[in-house]
N, C-alpha and C positions, 0 to 999 in steps of 0.2 A: 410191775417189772419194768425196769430204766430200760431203755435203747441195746443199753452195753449191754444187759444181762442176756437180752433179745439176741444180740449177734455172735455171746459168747453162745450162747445154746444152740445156736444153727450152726455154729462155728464147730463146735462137738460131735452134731448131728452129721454135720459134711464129713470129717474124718474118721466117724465111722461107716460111712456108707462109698468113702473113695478113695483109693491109692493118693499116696502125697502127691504135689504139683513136684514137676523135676526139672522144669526149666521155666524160663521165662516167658517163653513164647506158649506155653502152654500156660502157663500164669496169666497171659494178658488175652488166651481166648477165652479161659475159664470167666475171667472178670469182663471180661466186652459182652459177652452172655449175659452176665445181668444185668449189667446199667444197659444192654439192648431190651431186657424183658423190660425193665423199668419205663424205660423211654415209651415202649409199646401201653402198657397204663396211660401214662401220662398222656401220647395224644388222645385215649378218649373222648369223645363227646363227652358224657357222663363219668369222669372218673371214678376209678373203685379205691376210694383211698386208703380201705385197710390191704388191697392188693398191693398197693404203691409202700403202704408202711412193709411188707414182705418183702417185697423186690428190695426196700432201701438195704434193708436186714441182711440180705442174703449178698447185697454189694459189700455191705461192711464186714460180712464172715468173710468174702474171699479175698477183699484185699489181706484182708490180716492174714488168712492161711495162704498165698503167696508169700507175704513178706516172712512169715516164721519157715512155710517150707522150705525157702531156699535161704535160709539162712540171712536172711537181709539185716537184720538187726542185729544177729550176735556178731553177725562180719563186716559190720561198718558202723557198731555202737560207738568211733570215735568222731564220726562224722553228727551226731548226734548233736555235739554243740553247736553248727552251724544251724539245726533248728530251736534250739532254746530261745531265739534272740527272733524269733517271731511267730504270729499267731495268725490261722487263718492268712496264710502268703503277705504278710504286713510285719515291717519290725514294730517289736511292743516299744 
């Protein structure tokens, strides 16, 4: 299973198990929550890397369920070309 498939399934898992996100600031505690679980892995002594491949999964389910719940991409797909024209914060 890809990365992606990983985060569409927790992605599914999360909206059936949680009312949509309805603002932002609830978007951005929902998603500070993880990349904080993550970060908690990560100092480790001994890291648990398949905990860290979870935590990553579960960052990449909720940005995306952020940006669809509130509309972010159907309501600013024209802004879209201003990311075409780079990868990784770099123009190509």
């Amino acid at each position: 299973m890809t990365f992606v498939e990983m985060v569409n399934k927790e992605l599914a898992r999360s909206r059936n198990k949680h009312n949509p996100i309805m603002t932002i600031h609830e978007g951005y505690a929902v998603l500070l929550e993880e990349v904080d679980e993550f970060w908690d892995e990560v100092k480790n002594r001994n890291p648990d890397y398949m905990a860290i491949l979870e935590e990553l999964i579960q960052v990449g389910a909720m940005a995306q369920r952020v940006a669809e719940d509130l509309d972010l991409v159907e309501r600013f797909g024209p802004a879209k070309e201003k990311l075409d024209g780079f990868v990784y914060g770099r123009e190509k």
